[in-house]
C-alpha positions in Angstrom: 52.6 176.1 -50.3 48.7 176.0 -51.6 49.7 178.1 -54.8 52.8 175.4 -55.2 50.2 172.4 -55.0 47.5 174.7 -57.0 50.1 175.6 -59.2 51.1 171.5 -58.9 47.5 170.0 -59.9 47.5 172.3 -62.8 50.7 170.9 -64.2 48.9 167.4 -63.7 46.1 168.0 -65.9 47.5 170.2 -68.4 49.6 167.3 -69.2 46.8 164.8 -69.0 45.4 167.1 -71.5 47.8 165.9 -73.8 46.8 162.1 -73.5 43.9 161.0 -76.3 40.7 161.2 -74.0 39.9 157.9 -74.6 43.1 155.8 -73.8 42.8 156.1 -69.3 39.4 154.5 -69.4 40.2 151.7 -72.6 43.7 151.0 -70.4 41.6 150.6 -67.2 38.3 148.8 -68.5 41.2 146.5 -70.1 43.2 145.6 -66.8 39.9 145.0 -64.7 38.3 143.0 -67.4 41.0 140.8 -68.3 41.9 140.7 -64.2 40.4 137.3 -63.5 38.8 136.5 -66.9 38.9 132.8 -66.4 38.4 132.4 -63.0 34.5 131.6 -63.1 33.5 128.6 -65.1 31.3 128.9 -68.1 28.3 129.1 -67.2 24.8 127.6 -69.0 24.7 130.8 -71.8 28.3 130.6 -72.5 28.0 126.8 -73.0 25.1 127.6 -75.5 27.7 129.9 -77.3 30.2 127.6 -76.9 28.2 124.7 -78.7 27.0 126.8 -81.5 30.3 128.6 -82.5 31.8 124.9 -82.7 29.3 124.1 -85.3 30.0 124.7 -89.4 28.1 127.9 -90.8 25.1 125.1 -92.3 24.6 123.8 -89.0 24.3 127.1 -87.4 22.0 128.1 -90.1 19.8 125.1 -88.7 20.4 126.3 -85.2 18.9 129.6 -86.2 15.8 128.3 -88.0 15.1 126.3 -85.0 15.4 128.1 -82.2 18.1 130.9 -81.6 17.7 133.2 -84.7 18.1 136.6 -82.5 21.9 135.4 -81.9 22.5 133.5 -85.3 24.9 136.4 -86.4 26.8 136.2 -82.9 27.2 132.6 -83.0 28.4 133.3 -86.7 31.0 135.6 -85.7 32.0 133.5 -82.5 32.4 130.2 -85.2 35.2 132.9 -87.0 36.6 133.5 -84.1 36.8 130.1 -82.3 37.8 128.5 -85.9 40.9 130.9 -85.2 42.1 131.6 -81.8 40.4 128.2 -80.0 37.2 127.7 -77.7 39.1 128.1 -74.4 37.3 129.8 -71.7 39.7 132.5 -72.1 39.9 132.3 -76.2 35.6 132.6 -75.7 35.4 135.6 -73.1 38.4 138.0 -75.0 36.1 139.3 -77.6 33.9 140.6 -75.0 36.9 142.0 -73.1 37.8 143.9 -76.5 34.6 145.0 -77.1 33.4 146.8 -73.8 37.5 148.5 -73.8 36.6 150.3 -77.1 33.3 151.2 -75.8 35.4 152.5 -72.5 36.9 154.9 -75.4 34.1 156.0 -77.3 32.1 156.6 -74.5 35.0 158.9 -73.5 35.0 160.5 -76.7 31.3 160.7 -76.7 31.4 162.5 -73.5 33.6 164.8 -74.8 31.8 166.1 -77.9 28.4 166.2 -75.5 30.2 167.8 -72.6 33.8 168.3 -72.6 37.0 166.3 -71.9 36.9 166.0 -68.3 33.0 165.0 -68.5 34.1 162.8 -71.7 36.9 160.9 -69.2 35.5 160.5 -65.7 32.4 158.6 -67.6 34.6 156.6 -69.0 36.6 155.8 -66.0 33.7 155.2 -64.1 32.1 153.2 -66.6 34.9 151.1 -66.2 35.0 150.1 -62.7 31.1 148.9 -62.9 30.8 145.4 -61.8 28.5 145.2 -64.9 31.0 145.8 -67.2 33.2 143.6 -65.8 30.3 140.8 -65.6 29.5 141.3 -69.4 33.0 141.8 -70.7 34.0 138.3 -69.5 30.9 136.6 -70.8 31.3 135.3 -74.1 27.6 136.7 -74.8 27.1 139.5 -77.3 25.9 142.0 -74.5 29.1 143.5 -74.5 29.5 143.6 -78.3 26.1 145.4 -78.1 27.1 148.0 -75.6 29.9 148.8 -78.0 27.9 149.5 -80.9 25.2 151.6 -79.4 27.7 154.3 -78.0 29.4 153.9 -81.7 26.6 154.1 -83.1 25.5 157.1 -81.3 29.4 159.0 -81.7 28.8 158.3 -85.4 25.6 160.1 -85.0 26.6 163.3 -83.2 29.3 163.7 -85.9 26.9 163.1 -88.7 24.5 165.8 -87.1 27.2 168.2 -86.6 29.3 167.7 -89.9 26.3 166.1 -92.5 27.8 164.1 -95.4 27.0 160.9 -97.1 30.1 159.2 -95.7 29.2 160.0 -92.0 26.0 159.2 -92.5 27.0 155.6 -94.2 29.1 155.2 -91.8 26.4 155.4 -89.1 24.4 152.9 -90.8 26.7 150.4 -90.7 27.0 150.5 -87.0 23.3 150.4 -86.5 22.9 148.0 -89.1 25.5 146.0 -87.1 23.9 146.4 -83.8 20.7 145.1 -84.3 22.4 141.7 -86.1 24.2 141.4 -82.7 20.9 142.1 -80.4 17.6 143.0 -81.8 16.8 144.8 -78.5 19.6 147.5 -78.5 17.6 148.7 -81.3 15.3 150.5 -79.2 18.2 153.0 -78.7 17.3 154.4 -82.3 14.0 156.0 -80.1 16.6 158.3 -78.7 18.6 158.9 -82.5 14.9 159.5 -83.8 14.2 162.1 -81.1 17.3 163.9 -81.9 17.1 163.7 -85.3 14.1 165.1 -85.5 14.6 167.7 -82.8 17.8 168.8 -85.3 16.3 169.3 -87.9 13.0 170.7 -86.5 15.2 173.1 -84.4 18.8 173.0 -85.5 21.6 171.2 -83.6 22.1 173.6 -80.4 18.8 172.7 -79.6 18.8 168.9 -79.8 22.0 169.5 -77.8 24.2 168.3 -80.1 26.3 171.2 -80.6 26.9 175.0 -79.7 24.4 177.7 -80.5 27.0 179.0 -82.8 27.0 175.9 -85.3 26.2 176.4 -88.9 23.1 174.9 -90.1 23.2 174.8 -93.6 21.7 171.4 -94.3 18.4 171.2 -91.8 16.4 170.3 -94.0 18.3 167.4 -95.5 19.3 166.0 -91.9 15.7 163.9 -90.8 15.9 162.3 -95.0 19.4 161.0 -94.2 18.7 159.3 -90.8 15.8 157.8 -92.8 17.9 156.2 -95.4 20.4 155.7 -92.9 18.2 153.2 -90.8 16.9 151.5 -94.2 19.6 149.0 -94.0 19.0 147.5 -90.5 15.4 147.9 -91.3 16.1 144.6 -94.2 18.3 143.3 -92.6 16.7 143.0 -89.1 13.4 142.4 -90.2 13.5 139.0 -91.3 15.3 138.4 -87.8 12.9 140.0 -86.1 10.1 138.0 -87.3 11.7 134.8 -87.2 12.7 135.7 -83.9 8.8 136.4 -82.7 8.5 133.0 -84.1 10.2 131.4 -81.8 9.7 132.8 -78.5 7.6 130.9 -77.0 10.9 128.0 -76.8 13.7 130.8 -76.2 12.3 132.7 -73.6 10.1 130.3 -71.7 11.8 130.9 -68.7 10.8 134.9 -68.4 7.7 136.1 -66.8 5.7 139.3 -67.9 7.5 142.5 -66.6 5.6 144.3 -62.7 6.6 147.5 -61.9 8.7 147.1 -58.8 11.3 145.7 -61.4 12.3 149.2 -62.9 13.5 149.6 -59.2 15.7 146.5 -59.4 17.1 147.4 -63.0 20.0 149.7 -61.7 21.3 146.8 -59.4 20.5 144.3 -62.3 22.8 146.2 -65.1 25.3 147.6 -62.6 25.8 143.8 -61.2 25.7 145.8 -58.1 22.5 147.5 -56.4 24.9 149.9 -53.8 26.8 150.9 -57.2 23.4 151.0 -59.5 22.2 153.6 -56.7 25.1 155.5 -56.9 25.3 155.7 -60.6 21.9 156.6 -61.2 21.8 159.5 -57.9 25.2 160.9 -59.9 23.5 160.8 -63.8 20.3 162.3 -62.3 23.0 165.6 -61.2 24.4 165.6 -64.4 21.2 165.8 -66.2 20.0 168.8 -64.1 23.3 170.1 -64.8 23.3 169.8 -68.6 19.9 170.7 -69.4 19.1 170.4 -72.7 22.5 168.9 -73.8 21.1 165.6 -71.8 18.6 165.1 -74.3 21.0 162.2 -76.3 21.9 160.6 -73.0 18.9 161.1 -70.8 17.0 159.7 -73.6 19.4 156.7 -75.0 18.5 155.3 -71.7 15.2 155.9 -70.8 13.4 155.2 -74.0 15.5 151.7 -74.1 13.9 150.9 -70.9 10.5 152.4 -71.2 9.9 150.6 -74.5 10.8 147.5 -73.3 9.2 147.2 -70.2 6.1 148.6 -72.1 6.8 145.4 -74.5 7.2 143.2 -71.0 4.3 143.7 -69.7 2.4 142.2 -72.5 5.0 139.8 -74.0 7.6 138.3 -71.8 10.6 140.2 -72.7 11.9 141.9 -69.7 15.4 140.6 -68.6 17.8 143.3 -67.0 20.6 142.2 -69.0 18.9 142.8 -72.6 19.6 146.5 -71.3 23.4 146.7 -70.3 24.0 148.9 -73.6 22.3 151.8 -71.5 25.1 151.9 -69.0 27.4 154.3 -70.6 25.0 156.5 -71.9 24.1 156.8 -67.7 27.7 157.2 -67.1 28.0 159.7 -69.5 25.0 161.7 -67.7 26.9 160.8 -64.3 30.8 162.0 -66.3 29.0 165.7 -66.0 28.4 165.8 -62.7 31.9 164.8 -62.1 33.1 167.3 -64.7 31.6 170.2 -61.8 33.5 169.5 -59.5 37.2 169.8 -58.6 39.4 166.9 -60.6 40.1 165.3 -57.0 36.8 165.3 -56.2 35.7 163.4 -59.0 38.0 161.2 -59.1 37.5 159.9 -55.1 33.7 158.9 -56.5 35.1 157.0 -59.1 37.2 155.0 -56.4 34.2 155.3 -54.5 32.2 153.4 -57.1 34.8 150.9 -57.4 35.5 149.8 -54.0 31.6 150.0 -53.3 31.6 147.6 -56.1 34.5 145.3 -55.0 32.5 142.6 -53.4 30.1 142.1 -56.4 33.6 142.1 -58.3 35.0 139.3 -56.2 31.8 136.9 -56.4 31.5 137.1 -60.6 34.6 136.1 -60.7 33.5 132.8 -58.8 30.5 132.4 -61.0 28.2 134.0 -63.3 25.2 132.3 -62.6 22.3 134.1 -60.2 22.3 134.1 -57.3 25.9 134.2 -57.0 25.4 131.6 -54.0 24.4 128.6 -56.2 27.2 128.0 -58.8 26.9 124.8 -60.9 30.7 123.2 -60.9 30.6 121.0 -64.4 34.1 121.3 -64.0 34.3 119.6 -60.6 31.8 116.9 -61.8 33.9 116.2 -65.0 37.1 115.8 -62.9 34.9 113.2 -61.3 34.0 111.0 -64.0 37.4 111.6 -66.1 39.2 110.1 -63.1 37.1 107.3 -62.9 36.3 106.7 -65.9 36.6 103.1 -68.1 36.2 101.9 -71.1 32.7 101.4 -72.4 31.6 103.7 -69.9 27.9 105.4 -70.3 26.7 108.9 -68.9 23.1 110.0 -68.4 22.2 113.1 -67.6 19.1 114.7 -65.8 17.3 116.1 -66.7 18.2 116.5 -70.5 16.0 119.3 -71.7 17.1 121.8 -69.3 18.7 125.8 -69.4 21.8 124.0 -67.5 22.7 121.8 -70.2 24.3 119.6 -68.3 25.7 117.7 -71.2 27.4 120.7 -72.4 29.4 121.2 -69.4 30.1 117.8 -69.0 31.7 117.9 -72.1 33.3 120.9 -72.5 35.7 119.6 -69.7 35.8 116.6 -71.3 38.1 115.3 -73.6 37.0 111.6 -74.4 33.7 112.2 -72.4 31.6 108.1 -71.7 29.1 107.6 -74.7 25.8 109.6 -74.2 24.1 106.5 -73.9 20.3 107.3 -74.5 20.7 109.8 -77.6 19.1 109.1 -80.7 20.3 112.4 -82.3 22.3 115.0 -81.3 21.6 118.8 -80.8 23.6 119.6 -83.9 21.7 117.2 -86.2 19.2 118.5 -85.0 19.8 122.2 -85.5 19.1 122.9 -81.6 20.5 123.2 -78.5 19.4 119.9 -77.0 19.6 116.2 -78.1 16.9 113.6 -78.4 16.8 111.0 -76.3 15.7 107.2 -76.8 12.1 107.3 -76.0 12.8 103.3 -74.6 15.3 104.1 -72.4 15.5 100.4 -70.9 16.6 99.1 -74.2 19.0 101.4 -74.9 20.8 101.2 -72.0 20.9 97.1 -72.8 24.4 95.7 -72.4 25.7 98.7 -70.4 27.3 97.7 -67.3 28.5 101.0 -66.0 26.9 104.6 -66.1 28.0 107.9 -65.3 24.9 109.6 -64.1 25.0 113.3 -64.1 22.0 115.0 -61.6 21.3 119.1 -61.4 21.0 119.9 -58.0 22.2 118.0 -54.4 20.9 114.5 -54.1 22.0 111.8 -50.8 20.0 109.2 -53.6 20.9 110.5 -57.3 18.7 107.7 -58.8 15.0 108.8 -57.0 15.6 111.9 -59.1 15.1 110.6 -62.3 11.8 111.1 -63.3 10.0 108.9 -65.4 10.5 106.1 -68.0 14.5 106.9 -68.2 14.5 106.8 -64.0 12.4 103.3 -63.9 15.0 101.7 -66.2 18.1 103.0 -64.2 16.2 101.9 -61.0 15.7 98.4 -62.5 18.7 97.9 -63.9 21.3 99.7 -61.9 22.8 100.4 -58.3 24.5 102.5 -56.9 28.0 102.4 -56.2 29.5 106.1 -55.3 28.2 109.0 -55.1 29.9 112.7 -55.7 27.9 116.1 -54.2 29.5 118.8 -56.2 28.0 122.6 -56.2 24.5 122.0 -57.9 25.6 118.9 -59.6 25.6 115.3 -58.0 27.0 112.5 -59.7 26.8 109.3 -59.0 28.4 106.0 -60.4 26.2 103.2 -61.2 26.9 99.4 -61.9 24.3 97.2 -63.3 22.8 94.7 -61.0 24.0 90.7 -60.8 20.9 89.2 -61.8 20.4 91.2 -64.9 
């Protein structure tokens, strides 16, 4: 009976054997990522995307010179794709569902050129039931589109290394070229190239861990000149981005503090979307290091140097935000696909269910919402529902406060289809090539001759009006009341009617 079932689990996996090593983990990464993938509201960053990739290719050229230049080519490719398929919340999210399936399959693939097949397809599968990947493959953000570079990036590398040519080589520099338009910071994963290049060439392939001890090595010397000319693209391209970029920092990433060491502790949990699962994945990756030895070198390196670099960088610039390094994660579950390769197919298999049912409630709650903490969701939809069903004609809205990461006027009007006039703007966010509008700096006068106003509050307020702050609060005050008021997960709105004796 055991040489039956032996003879049994044998059968199973010779005819796996036969499936392309990358299609289990694209077919699963696809069903989990598209498995609720509008159930959670967009949330503030997706509304940003959302109002640039409505705007015409001159406007976002604005946008970029004003504040967003590090995600100017996103928002490019998101206006393409929008202008084509829509700006529903689905329509938004799909192109990070494609892009973190295909890198489910090269990471497979990847795996299996640096390991073997079975290492190659349990990293895959794994990767695939992260909360992470599920959290960044339904955000229509360009972390996933990121992710799916780096591991091309690096499977175009391995096969230049092992098989040099000019084509291979070209082909490589496209995908890092394309990388660092999509996010400047998954550049730091050319530390690791760099470290193999150079070992490659210094010490041959087998020793960089790139391929067998047996592999011809007739162009060393050549190797380290074509990385070098193979990076000269992104190096002209991402330049000029770079330093724009720098330029404006100080607007873009106001909201991040300078980088303390107790958070590299909280970065598995951060990138993993799950700190059980992060714990897991990095106690597996740290036994298939030790097992590979010095065939770890790509992976170990793709994602520590990521993270040493920038948390080097955070501590003297703010920089340091956990999700800026999701496009380690498969390079650790490639690390973690050897350990699993060790052991028995079974085996491996129960710690990738493991890692997904350890993972289920972090799956449930992102699917709620994506903002952090998962507790405190902001419903614009719920608050637009509010005002659409009361809404007249000649209505106003104000919202506060304006200048804020919540945009509340975004997700007021993305649910919106005739949203009330924004009453106090002077110029919009797109005339004015940013992400927020200008507002009437005499409020009282411009809200002259309104009689009803929509006001739109972050946060839970029993009296919506004492929260306005400022010349824009004295002039609701003075010339409004109350009438109704709405509480609606961090939003309250409240209806206001101007007073008789106006």
């Amino acid at each position: 009976m055991g040489q039956l079932s032996e003879r049994s689990a044998g059968a199973a996996w010779e005819h796996l054997r036969r499936v392309p090593v990358w299609l289990p983990p694209a077919l699963l990464t696809v069903a989990v990522t598209l498995t609720g993938l509008g159930s959670a509201q967009l949330w503030r960053d997706e509304l940003a995307t959302w109002s640039a990739a409505t705007r015409s290719p001159g406007d976002l050229a604005r946008l970029a010179g004003t504040i967003d230049a590090a995600t100017g080519p996103y928002y490019l490719l998101m206006h393409v794709w929008t202008t084509v398929v829509g700006d529903s919340t689905i329509a938004l999210r799909v192109p990070a569902v494609l892009a973190m399936t295909v890198a489910a399959g090269l990471l497979a693939v990847l795996g299996a050129r640096l390991v073997d097949r079975r290492g190659g397809l349990f990293a895959g599968l794994l990767f695939a039931v992260l909360p992470g990947t599920s959290r960044y493959g339904q955000e229509a953000r360009p972390y996933a589109l990121a992710t799916m570079l780096a591991v091309l990036a690096t499977v175009l590398l391995v096969t230049a290394l092992r098989r040099p040519s000019w084509a291979r080589w070209a082909g490589y520099a496209a995908a890092v070229a394309a990388l660092g338009l999509i996010h400047l910071i998954a550049l730091t994963v050319l530390a690791a190239h760099a470290l193999v290049v150079l070992i490659a060439w210094w010490r041959g392939p087998a020793a960089a861990g790139v391929a067998t001890p047996a592999h011809l090595d007739a162009e060393r010397d050549r190797r380290v000149w074509r990385w070098l000319v193979a990076v000269v693209p992104i190096a002209l391209l991402a330049g000029p981005l770079l330093v724009k970029a720098r330029t404006q920092q100080s607007r873009q990433l106001n909201w991040v503090h300078l980088a303390r060491l107790d958070d590299l502790t909280a970065l598995p949990g951060g990138v993993a979307q799950s700190s059980v699962v992060g714990g897991l994945l990095v106690g597996v990756a740290a036994l298939g290091a030790a097992r590979l030895g010095r065939r770890a070198l790509l992976p170990v390196s793709a994602v520590l140097l990521p993270v040493l670099l920038l948390f080097a960088a955070g501590t003297v610039v703010p920089l340091w935000v956990p999700r800026y390094l999701v496009f380690v994660v498969p390079f650790a579950c490639l690390l973690a696909g050897a350990a699993l390769a060790a052991v028995a197919a079974p085996a491996a298999l129960v710690v990738v269910v493991l890692a997904g049912l350890l993972g289920l409630p972090d799956q449930a709650a992102l699917r709620r919402t994506h903002e952090w903490p998962r507790s405190a969701p902001v419903d614009y939809a719920g608050a637009a529902r509010v005002i659409a069903d009361g809404q007249r004609p000649g209505d106003a809205v104000v919202y506060s406060p304006r200048h804020s990461w919540l945009f509340l006027d975004l997700g007021i009007e993305y649910h919106l289809d005739d949203p009330p006039r924004d009453v106090l703007v002077t110029e919009d966010e797109v005339r004015r090539g940013d992400l927020w509008a200008a507002e009437c700096p005499q409020p009282a006068q411009c809200l002259a001759g309104t009689t009803r106003v929509w006001l739109v509050v972050s946060g839970r307020h029993a009296e919506p009006l004492a929260a306005v702050p400022d010349a824009k609060g004295d002039a609701l005050r003075t010339d409004f009341t109350v009438t109704q008021v709405w509480q609606r997960p961090g939003l309250t709105v409240a209806l206001l009617t101007s007073r008789p004796d106006r």
